[in-house]
C-alpha positions, 0 to 999 in steps of 0.5 A, a space after each residue: 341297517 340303520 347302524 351302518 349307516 350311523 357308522 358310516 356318518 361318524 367314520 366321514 365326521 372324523 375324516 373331516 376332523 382329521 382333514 381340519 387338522 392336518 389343514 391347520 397343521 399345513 398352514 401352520 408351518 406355512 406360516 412358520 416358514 414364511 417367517 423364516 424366510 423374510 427373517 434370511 431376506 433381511 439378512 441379505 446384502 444388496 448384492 445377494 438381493 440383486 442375484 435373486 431379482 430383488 431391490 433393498 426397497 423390495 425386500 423391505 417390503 416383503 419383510 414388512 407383511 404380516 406371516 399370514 399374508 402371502 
């Protein structure tokens, strides 16, 4: 008995370690694309900027967090 449930601990251990995992591959690419994504922002002229809602001086700003900001 206490063998199963020895196995059953160790079974929810790697389930969390694998939960890690994927969480930090998620954020990971969370972060790659939001690097992408201020990179097409500054190649926008101001009236592709006026289409989606933005100013040159909002742009500037989203452009200028670091990739790990939201």
């Amino acid at each position: 008995m206490a063998t199963l449930l020895h196995s059953a601990q160790a079974d929810r251990g790697s389930l969390s370690l694998a939960n890690l995992f994927a969480t930090g591959f998620n954020l990971v690419g969370l972060w790659r694309q939001r690097v992408v994504t201020r990179r097409e922002l500054s190649r926008l002229d101001e009236r592709m900027l006026q289409d989606i809602g933005f100013s040159r001086t909002d742009a500037d700003e989203e452009m200028s967090k670091p990739f790990w900001r939201e």
